[in-house]
BAFI-3210 file (N, C-alpha, C; in Angstrom, 3 decimals, decimal comma, padded with zeros to 6 digits):
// residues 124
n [1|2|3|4|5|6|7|8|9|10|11|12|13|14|15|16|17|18|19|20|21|22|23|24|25|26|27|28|29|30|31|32|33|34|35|36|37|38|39|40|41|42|43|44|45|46|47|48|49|50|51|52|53|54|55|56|57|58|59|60|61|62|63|64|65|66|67|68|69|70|71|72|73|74|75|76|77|78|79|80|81|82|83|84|85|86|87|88|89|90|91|92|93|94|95|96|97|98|99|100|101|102|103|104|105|106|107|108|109|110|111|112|113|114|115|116|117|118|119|120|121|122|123|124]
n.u [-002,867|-003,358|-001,109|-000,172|-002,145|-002,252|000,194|-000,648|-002,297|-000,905|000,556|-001,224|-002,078|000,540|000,147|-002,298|-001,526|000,189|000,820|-001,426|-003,333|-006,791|-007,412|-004,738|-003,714|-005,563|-005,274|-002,420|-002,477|-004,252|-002,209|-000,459|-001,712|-002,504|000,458|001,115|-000,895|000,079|002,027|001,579|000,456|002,389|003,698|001,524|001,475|004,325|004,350|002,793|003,979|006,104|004,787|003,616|006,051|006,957|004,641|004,928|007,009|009,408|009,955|009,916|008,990|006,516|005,848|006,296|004,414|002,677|004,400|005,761|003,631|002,782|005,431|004,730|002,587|003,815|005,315|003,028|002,156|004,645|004,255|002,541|003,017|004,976|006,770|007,235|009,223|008,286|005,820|004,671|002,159|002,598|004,070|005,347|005,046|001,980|000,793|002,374|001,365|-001,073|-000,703|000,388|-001,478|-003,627|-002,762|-002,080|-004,622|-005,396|-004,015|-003,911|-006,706|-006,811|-005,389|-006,568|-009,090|-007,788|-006,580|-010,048|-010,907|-008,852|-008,637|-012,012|-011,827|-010,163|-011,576|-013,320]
n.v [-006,992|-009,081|-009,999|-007,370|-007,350|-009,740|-009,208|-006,814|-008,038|-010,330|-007,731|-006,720|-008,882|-009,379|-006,671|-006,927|-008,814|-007,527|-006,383|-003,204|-000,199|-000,831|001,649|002,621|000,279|000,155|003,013|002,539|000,614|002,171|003,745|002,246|001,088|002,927|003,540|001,881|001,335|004,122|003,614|001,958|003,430|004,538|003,067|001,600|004,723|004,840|002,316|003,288|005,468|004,507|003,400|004,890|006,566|004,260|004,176|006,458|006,901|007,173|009,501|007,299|005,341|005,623|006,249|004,604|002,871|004,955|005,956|003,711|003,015|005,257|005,446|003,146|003,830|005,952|004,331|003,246|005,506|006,730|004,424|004,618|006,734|005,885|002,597|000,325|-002,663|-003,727|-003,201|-005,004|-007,593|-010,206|-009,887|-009,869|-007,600|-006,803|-008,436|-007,690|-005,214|-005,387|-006,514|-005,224|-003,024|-004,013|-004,739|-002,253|-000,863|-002,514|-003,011|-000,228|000,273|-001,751|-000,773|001,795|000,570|-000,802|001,485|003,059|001,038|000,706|003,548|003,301|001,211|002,136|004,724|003,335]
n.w [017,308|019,128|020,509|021,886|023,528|025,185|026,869|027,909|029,622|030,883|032,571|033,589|035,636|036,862|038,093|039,948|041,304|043,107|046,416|046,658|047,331|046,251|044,673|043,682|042,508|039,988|038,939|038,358|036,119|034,061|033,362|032,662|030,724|028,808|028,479|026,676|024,758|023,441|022,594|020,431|018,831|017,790|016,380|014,607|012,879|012,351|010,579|008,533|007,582|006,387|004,180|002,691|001,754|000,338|-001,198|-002,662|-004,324|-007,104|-010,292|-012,623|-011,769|-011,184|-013,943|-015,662|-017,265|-018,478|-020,624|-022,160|-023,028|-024,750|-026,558|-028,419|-029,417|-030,866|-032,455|-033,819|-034,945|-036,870|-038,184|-039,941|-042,053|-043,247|-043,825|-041,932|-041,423|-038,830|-038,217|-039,995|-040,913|-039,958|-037,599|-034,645|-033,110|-032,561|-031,101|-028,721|-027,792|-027,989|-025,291|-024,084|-023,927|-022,619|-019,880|-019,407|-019,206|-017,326|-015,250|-014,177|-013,790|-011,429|-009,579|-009,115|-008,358|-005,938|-004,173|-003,530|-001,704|000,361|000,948|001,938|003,809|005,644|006,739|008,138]
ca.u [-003,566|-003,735|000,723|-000,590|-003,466|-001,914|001,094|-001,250|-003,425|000,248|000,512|-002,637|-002,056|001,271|-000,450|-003,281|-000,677|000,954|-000,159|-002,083|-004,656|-007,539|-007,323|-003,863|-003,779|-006,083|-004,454|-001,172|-003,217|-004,528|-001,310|000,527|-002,541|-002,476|001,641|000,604|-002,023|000,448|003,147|000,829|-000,207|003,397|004,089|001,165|002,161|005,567|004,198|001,563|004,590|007,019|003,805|003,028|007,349|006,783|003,933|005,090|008,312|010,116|008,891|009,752|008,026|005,147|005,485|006,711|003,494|002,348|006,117|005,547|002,045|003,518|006,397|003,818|001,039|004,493|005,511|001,955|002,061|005,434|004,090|001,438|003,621|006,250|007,018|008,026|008,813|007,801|004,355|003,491|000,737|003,212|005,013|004,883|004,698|000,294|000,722|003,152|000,665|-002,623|-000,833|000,641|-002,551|-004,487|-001,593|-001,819|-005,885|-005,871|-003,205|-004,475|-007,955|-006,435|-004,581|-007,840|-009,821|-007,557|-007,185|-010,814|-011,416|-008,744|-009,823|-012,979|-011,414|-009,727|-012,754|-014,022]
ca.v [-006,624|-009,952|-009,858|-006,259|-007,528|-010,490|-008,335|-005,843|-008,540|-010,337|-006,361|-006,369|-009,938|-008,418|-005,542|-007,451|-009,824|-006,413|-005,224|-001,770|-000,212|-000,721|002,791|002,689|-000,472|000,928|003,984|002,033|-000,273|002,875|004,399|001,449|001,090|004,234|004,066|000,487|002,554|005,115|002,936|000,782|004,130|005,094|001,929|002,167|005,979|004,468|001,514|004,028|006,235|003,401|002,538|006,329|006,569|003,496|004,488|007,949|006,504|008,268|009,763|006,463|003,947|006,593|007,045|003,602|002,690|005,671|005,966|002,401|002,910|006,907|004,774|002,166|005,357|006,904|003,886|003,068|006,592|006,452|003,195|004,877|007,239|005,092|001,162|-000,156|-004,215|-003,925|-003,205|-005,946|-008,612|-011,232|-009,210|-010,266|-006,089|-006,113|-009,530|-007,037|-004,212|-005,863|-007,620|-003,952|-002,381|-005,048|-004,471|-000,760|-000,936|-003,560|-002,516|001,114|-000,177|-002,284|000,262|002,879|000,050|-000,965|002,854|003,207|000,037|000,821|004,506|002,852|000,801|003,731|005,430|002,276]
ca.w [018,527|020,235|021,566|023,367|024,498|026,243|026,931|028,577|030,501|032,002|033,257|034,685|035,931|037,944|039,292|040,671|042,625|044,365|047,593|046,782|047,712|044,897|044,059|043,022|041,287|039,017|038,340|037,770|035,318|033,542|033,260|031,700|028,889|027,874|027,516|025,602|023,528|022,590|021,926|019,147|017,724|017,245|015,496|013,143|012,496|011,728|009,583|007,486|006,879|005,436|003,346|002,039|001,153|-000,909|-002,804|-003,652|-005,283|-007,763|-011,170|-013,473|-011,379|-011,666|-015,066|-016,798|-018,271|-019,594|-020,961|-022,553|-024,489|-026,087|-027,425|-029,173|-030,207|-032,033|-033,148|-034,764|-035,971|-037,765|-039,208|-040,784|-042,802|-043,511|-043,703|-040,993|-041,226|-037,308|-038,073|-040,963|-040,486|-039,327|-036,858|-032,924|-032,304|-032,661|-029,873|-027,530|-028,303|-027,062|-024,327|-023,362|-023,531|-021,756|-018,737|-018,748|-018,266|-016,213|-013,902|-013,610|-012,850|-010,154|-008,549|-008,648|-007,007|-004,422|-003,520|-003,274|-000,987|001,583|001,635|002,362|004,887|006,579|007,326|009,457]
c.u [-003,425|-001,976|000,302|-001,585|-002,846|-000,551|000,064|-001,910|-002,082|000,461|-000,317|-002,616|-001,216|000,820|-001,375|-002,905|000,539|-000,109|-000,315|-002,971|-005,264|-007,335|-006,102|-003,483|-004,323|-005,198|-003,373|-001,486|-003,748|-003,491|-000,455|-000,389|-002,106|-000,664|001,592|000,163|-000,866|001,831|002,536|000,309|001,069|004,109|003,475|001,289|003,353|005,182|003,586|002,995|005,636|006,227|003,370|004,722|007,312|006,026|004,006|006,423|008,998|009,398|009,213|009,415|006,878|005,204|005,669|006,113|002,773|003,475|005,810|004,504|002,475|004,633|005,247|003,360|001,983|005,059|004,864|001,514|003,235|005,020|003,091|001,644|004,450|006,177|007,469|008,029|008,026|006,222|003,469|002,704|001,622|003,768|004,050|004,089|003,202|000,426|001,246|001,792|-000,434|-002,452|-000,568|-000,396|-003,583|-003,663|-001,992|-003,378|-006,481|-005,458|-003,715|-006,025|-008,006|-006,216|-005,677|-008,580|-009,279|-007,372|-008,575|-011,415|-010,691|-009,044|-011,260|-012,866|-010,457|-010,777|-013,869|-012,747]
c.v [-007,715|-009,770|-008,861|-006,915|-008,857|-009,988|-007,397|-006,634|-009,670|-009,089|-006,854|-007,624|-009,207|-007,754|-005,897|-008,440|-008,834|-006,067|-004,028|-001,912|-000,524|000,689|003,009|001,824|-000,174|002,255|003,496|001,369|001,263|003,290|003,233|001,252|001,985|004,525|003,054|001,089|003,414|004,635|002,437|001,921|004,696|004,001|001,937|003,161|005,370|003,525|002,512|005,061|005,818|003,436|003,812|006,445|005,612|003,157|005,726|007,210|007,253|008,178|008,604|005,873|004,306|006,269|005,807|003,235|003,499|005,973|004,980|002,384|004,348|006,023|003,597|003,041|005,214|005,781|003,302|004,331|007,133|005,193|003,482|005,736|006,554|003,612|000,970|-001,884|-004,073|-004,046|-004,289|-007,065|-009,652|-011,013|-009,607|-008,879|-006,129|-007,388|-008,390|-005,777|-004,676|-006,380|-005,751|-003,313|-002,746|-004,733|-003,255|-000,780|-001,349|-003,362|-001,226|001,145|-000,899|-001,585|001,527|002,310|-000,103|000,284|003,278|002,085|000,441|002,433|004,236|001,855|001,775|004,304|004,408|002,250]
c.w [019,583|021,042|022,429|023,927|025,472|027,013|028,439|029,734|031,274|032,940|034,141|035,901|037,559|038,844|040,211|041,813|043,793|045,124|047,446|047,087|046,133|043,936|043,158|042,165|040,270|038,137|037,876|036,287|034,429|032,729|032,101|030,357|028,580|027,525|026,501|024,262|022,385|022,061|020,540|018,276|017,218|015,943|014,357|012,312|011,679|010,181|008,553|006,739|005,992|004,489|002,140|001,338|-000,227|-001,598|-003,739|-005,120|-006,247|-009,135|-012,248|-013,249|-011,478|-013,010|-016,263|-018,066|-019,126|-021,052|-022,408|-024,176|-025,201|-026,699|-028,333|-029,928|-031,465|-032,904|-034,113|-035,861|-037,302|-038,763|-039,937|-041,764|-043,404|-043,521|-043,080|-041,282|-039,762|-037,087|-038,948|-039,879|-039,688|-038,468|-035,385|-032,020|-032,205|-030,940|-028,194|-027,208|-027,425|-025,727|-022,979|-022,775|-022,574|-020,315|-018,635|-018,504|-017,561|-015,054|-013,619|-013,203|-011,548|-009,069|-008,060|-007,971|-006,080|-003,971|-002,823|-002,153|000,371|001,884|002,511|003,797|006,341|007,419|008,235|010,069]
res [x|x|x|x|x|x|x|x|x|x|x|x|x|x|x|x|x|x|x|x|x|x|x|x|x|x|x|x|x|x|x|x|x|x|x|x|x|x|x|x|x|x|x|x|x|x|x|x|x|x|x|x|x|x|x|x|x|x|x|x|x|x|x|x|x|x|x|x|x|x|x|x|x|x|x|x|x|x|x|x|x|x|x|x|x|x|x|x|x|x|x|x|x|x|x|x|x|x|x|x|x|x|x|x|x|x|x|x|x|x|x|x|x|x|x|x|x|x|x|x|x|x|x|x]
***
């Protein structure tokens, strides 16, 4: 905000050092905010729609972590029929496992609060 605003108040500066009448300085001064205005709302338009492209993203950046923890489930559920070395007591897989799970509820609680904050910031 502050580059338009001193942007806008050099304008105003200009117009106030031309010979018009008052009436038309004004109106000139009106006229250039409001193309100011609608320039800065085309920009944020622009920025909000870069910002909405790169949170839709495509369906594996969506989908990694759920992806991630169904490969663990099936691999805790094959290990429960079967022997797996992968699953004994000494095995790093329970370390990857907790660190996974800790990541996928931590990060998807992140991502539901910051949603809910700048919604909340939107609406001011």
């Amino acid at each position: 905000m502050k580059p338009i605003a001193d942007v806008v108040n050099a304008i105003s500066g200009v117009i106030n050092g031309v010979t018009l009448p008052a009436r038309e300085k004004k109106e000139l001064q009106a006229e250039i905010l409001r193309l100011v205005y609608e320039r800065e709302r085309e920009m944020i338009e622009a920025r909000a729609g870069v910002i909405r492209a790169e949170a839709t993203g495509n369906w594996l950046q969506r989908s990694w972590r759920p992806l991630v923890m169904l490969i663990f489930a099936v691999i805790v559920l094959i290990g429960t029929f079967t022997s797996l070395p992968m699953l004994a007591d000494t095995s790093r897989f329970w370390d990857l496992l907790e660190i996974g799970l800790g990541g996928y509820v931590v990060g998807r609680s992140g991502e539901k609060m910051a949603g809910a904050i700048f919604k909340i910031k939107d609406k001011n």
